[in-house]
N, C-alpha and C positions, 0 to 999 in steps of 0.2 A: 504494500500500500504506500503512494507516495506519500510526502508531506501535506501537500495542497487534498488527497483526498480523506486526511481527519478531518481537515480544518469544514472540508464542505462538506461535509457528515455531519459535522455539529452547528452546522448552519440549518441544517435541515432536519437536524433534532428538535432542533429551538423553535424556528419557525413555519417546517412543513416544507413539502414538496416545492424545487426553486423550478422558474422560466428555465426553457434551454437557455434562453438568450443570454441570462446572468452565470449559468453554468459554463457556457462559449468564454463568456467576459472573463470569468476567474483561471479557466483551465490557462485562457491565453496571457491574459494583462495583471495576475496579481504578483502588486509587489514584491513579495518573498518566495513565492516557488510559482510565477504565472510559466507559460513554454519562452516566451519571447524574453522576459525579462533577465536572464541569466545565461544565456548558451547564446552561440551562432549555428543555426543551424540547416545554414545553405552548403551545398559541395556534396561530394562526395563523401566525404566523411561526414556530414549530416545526414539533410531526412529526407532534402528535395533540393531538387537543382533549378534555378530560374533561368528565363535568358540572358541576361546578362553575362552567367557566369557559365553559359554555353560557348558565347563565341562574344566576342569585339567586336563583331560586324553588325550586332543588334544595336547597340551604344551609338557605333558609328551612324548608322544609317539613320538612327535618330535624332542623331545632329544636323543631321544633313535638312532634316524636316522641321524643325527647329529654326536655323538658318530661314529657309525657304519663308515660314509665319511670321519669322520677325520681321523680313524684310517686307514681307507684303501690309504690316503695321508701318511700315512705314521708320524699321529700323530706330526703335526709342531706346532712350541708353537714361538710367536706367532699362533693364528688364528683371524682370523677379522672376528668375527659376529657380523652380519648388519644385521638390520630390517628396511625395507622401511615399511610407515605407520605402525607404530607399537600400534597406537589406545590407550591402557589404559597401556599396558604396559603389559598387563596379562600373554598373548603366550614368551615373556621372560622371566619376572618371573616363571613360573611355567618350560617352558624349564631348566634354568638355574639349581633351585632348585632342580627338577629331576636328570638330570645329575650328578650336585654335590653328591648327595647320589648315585650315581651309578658306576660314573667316574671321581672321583675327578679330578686326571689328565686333563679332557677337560677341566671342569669348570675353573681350574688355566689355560691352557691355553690358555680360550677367553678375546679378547681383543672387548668388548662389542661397538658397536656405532649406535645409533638410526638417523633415516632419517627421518623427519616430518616437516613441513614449521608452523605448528599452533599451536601459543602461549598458547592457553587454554591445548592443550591435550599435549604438552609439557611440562606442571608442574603438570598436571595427571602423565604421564609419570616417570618425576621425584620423584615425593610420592610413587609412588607402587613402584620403586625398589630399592629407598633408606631406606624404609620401612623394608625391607627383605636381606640390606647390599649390592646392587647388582653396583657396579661402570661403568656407562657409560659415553659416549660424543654424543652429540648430533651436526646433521647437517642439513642443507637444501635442500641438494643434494648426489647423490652418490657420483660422483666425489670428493666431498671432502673427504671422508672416507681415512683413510689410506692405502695405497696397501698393499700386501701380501696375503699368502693363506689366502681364505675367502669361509665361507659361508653364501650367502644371502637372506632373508626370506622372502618376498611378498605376504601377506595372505590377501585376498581383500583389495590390494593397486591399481590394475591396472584397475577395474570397476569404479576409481573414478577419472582414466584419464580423460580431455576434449576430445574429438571425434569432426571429421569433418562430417558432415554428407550430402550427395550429390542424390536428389531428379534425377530418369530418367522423362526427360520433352518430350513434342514434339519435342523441337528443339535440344534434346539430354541429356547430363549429365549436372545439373547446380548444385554450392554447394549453400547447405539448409542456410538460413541464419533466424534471428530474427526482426519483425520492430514491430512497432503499429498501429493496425487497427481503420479502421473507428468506432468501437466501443470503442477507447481508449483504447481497451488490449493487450497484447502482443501476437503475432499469429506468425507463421511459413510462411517463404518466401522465392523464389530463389532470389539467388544474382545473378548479372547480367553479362555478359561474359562468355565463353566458359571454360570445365575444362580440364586439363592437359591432356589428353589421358594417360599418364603412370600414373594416378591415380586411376584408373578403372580397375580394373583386367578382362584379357579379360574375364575369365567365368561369368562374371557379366555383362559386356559392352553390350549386349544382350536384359538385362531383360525390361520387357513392361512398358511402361508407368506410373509412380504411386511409381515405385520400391523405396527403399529407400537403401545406401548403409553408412555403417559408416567405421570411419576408424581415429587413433588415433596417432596422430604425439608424442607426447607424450610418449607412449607406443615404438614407434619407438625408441625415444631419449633413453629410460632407456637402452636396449636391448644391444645400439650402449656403453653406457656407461657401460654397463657389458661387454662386448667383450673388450674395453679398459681395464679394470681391469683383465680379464681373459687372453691377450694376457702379461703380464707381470708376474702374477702368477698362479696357478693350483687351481680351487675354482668352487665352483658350486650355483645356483641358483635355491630355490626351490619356486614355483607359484602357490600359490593356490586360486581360485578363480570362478567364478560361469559364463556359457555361455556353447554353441555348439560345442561339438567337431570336427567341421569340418568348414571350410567360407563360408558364402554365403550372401545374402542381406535382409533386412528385419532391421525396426525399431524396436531399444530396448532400447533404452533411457529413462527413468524413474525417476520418483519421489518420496518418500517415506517421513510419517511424522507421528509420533506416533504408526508406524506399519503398519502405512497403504497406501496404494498408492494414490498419490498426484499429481496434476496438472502440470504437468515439467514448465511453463510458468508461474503460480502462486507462487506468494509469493518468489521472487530471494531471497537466503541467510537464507530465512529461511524453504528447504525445503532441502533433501539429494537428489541428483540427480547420477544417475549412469546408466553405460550400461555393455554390455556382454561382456565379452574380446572373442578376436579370437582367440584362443588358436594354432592353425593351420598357424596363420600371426605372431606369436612373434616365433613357435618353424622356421619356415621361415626365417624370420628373423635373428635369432642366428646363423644359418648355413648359409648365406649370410655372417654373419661374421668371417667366421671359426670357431665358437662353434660346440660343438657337445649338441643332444638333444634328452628327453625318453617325451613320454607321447602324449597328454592326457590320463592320467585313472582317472575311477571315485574318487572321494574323501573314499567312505567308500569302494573302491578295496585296497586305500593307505593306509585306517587307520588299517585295517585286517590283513593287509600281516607286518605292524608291531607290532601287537599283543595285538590288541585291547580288543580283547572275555578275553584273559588273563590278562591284567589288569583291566577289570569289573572283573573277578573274585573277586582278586585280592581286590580289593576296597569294594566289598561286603561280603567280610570273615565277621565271627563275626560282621556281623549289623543286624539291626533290620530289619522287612518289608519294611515298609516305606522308607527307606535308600537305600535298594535294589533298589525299583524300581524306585526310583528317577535317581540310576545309572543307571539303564538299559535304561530308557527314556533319556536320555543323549546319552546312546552312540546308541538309537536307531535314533536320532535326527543327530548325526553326522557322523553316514555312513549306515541310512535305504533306501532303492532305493526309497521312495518318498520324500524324505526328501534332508536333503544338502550331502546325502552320493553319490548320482546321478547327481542332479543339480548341484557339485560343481566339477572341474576338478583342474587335478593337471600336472603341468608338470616339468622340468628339465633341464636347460642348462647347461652345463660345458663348463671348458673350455677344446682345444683340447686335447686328449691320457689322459685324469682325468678320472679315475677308474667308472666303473660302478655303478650308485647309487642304492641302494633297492629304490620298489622292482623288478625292473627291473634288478638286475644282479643274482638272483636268479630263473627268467624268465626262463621255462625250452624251 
């Protein structure tokens, strides 16, 4: 039993069966044994590998899109690039460093600030890009970031929102919650009373018995505080992350630990837990708030249309075999339709009349 599952034991002694949501929140974000707050646990010697820490050429090619917004802003210096969950730090470094050799200009005029609540991957964070000269600030939330034109980078930040997740019963819609069963383990349960009716989208309010629907207040909050920063200045938000491009209902909440999938109720804190983003309910979302919004497209539609094939070239000039296909299995890993070039979608908010972003303003 870890540390973090007495503590939520005797939470739930005290006061009764908890929300999955607050159970997400603790296994990931608490203080003294949350999963994030103590370990790094990207690489290979972690739990899961991101893109960034796939290949350079994700970073790079990011930059290069980056580049392309700012200029069609019309090139403001100030820029405020933010990174929510920015993990090791890699997808800025290698952004930054690309650009710099490409467009000095941008690189002089980002005004760098990282968004991560965990102590451990926040002095990761700091090594790799003081390592490489790269000057940031670091925050706990967006809202404190500083306003002005911005672009913001979200690369599986939003799968590691907590989620509410709301069971269709007999007696209707009741939200999921966590207790401990007659065997002493932790097991899945409804909480007791009726749920909101505007929680339930009607296309769902329907489904049979059994259904499972999730849904991410968290995810909300972000959206609502990018629309605050976007109603002040012209800035865009790019999303990228893994889930269906369309809403519906269906358990996806997960566990993952050395690579491999994991118990969600086993082992709190020390296991990664995540779910699907709605990509369909955040570009909703945005446009609730007067944003405007491009997307979903696949991850390897994104990474092509900014000139992926030509930078594998590019990287394989004058190398050996081996070097070759190391790249090519890289970038076949980062946008092959079975791989995260499919499963990984990518969307777009701006704020209102903010220029079209690739590759959607090239969209014939």
């Amino acid at each position: 039993m870890t540390p973090l599952a007495h503590r939520i034991r005797t939470l739930i002694s005290r006061d009764g069966a908890m929300p999955v949501e607050r159970f997400m929140a603790l296994c990931l974000g608490d203080p003294d044994h949350g999963y994030y707050m103590n370990r790094d646990p990207f690489g290979r010697a972690g739990d899961f590998i991101t893109a960034p820490e796939v290949s350079q050429m994700f970073g790079e090619l990011i930059a290069m899109w980056c580049i392309d917004f700012w200029r069609r802003l019309s090139a403001p210096e100030p820029l405020r690039l933010v990174e929510l969950g920015p993990g090791r730090g890699t997808l800025m470094t290698d952004l930054v460093r690309a650009a710099g050799k490409v467009v000095p200009a941008f690189a002089a005029a980002c005004d760098i600030h990282l968004v991560d609540t965990s102590p451990a991957l926040r002095e990761v964070q700091q090594r790799t890009l003081a390592g490489v000269g790269i000057a940031a600030r670091w925050h706990d939330r967006l809202e404190k970031c500083p306003t002005g034109p911005s672009i913001v980078i979200a690369n599986e930040f939003f799968d590691a929102l907590p989620i509410r997740q709301y069971a269709r019963t007999a007696d209707g819609w009741r939200e999921r919650g966590v207790t401990v069963g007659a065997d002493n383990r932790f097991c899945f349960t409804t909480l007791p009373g009726p749920v909101d009716p505007a929680a339930i989208p009607g296309t769902i309010a329907g489904a049979a018995t059994g259904a499972i629907f999730e849904r991410s207040p968290a995810a909300a909050q972000v959206i609502a505080d990018l629309a605050k920063r976007f109603s002040a200045d012209p800035g865009i938000a790019l999303i990228i992350d893994y889930g269906p491009g369309r809403s519906g209902h269906g358990e996806t909440l997960q566990a993952l630990s050395g690579h491999r999938p994991a118990g969600v109720l086993e082992r709190p804190g020390a296991v990664d837990l995540t779910a699907h983003v709605d990509f369909e309910y955040l570009i909703g979302l945005g446009r609730q708030h007067g944003l405007e919004a491009h997307g979903p497209v696949p991850q390897g539609v994104f990474l092509n249309a900014l000139g992926l094939a030509a930078r594998v070239e590019t990287l394989s000039n004058g190398t050996d075999g081996a070097t070759r296909r190391a790249i090519a299995s890289a970038a076949e890993r980062l946008a092959g339709g079975q791989q995260m070039g499919q499963h990984f979608k990518v969307i777009m908010i701006t704020s209102h009349g903010a220029p079209v972003p690739e590759p959607f303003a090239s969209a014939p």
